[in-house]
Backbone bond lengths (Angstrom), bond angles and torsions (degrees), N, CA, C in turn:
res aa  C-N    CA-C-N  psi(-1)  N-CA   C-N-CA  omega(-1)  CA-C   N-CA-C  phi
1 X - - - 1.453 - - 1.526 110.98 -
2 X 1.187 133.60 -33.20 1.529 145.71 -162.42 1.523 88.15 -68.26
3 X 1.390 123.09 -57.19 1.516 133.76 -150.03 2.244 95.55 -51.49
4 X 1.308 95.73 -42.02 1.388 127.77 -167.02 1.632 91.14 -33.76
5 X 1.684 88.26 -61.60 1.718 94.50 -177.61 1.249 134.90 -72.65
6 X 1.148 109.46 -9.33 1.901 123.47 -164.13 1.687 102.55 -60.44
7 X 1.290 106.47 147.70 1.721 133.51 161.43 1.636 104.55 -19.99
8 X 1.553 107.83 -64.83 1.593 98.63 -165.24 1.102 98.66 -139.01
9 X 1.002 127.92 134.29 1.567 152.17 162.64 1.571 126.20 -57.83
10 X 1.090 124.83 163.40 1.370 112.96 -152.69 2.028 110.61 -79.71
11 X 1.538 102.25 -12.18 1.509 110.38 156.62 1.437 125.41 -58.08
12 X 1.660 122.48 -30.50 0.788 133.69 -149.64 1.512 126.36 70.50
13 X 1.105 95.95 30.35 1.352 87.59 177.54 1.834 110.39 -131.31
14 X 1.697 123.89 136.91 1.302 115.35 178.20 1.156 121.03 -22.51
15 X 1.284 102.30 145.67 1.550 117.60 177.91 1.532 100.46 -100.12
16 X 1.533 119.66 132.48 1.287 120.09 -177.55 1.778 112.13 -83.70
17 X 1.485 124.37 -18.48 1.398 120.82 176.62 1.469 90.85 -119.11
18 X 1.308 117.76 56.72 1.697 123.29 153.12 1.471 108.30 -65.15
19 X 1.264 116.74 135.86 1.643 121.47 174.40 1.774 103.67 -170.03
20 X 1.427 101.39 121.86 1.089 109.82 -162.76 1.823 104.77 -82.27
21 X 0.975 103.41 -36.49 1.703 96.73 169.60 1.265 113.82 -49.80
22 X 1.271 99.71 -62.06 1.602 92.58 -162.84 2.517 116.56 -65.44
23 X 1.372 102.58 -9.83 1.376 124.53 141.37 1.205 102.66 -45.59
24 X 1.944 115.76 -92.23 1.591 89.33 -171.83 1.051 146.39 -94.00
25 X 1.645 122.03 41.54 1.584 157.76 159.96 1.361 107.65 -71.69
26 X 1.524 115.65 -54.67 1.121 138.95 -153.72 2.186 102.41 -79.64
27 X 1.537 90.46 -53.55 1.514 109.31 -176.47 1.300 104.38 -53.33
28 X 1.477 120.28 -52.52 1.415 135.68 -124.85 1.736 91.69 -90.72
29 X 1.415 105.28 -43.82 1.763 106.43 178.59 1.775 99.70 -70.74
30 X 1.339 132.35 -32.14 1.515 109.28 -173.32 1.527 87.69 -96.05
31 X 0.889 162.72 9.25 1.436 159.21 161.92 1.561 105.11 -74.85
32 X 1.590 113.68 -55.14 1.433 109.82 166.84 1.639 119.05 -56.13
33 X 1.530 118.09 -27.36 1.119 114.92 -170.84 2.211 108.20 -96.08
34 X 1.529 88.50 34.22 1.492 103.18 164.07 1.906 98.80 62.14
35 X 0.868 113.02 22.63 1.933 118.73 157.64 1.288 103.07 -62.46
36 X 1.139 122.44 124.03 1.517 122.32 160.62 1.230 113.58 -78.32
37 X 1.423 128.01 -48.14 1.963 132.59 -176.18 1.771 103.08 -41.63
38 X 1.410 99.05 -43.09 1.262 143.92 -167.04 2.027 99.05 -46.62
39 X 0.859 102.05 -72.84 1.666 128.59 177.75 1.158 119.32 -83.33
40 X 1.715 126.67 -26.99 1.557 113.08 146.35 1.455 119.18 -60.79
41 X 1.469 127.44 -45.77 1.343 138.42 -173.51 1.500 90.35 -46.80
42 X 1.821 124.61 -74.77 1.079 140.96 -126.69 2.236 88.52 -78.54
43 X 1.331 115.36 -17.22 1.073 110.16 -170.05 1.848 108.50 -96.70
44 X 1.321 102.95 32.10 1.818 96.99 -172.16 1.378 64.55 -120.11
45 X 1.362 135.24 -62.96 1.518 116.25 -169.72 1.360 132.06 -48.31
46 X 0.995 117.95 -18.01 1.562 130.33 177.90 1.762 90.70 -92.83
47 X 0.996 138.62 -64.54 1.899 129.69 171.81 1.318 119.55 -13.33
48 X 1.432 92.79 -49.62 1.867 106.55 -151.19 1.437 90.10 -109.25
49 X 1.639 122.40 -10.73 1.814 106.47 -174.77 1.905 105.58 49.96
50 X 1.181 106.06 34.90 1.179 107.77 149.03 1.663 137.21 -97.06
51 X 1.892 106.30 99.44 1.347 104.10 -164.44 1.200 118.76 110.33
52 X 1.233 114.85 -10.01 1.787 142.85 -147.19 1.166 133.15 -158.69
53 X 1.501 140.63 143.84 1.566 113.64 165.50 1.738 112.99 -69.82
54 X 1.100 108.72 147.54 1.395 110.76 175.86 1.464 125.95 -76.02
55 X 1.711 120.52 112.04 1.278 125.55 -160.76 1.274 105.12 -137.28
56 X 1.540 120.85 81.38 1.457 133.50 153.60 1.434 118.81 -10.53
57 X 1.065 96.46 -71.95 1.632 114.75 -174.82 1.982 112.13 -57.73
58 X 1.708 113.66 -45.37 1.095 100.46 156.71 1.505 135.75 -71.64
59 X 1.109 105.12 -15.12 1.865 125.33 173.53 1.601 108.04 -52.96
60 X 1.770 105.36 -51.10 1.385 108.09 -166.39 1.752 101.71 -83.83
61 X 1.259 135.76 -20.67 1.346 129.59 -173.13 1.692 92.49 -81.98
62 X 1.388 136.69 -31.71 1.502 155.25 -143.23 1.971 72.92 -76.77
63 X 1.390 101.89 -66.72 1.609 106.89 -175.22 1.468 126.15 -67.77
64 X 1.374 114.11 -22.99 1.764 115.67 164.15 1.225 100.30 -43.61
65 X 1.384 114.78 -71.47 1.578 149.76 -130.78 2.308 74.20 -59.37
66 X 1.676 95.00 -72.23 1.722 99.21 -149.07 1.668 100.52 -63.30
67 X 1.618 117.46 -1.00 1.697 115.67 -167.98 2.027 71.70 -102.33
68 X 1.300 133.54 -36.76 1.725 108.96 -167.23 1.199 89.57 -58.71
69 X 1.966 123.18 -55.52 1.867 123.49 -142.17 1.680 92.82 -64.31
70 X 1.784 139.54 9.31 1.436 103.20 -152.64 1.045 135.57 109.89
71 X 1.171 122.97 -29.26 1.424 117.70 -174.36 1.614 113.35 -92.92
72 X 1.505 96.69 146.01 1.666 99.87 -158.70 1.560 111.48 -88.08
73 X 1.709 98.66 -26.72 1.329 108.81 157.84 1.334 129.47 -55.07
74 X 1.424 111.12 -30.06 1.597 123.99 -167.67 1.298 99.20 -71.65
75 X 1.461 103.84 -57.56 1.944 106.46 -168.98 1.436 91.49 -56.09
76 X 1.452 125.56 -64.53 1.898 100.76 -157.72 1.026 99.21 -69.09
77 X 1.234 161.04 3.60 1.501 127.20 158.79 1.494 100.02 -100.29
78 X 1.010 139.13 0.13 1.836 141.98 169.26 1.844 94.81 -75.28
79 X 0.933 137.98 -40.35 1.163 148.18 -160.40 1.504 98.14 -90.85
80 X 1.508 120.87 -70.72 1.269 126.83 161.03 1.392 138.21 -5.82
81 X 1.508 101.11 -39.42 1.587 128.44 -138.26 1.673 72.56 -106.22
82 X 1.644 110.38 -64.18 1.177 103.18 -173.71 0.947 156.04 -29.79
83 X 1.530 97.40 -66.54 1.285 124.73 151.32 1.912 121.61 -26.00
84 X 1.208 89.75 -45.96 1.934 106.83 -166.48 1.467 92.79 -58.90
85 X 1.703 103.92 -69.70 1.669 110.86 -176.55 1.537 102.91 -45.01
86 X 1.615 135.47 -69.04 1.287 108.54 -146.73 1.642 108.37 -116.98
87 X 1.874 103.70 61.01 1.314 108.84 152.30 1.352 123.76 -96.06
């Protein structure tokens, strides 16, 4: 459901009922329900404090969590992230 709301659509082109809350409403219940896609998505919103207050620190656990469940996306940007912080 989150995807529903996102910025750009798989055309690339704006989404006209973009709304970032309801993203991380949407994320945050399949993220609890151990989704990994789920909890990488939900952790760019917490980065950018888009929709949200901005919380680094929950951003990078947002990406442990979806690089522990599996997701291949999760690890390279869990790794990514890393990297950034401890150059």
């Amino acid at each position: 459901m989150g995807q529903q709301y996102e910025n750009i659509s798989f055309l690339g082109i704006p989404n006209p009922i973009y709304n970032a809350k309801k993203c991380i409403y949407w994320y945050t219940k399949a993220c609890n329900q151990r989704h990994a896609e789920a909890c990488n998505n939900l952790s760019n919103f917490y980065a950018k404090g888009e929709g949200c207050q901005q919380n680094f620190d929950f951003s990078m656990e947002l990406l442990k969590r979806s690089a522990e469940l599996g997701s291949v996306l999760g690890k390279k940007n869990y790794k990514r992230e890393l990297k950034r912080i401890f150059k």
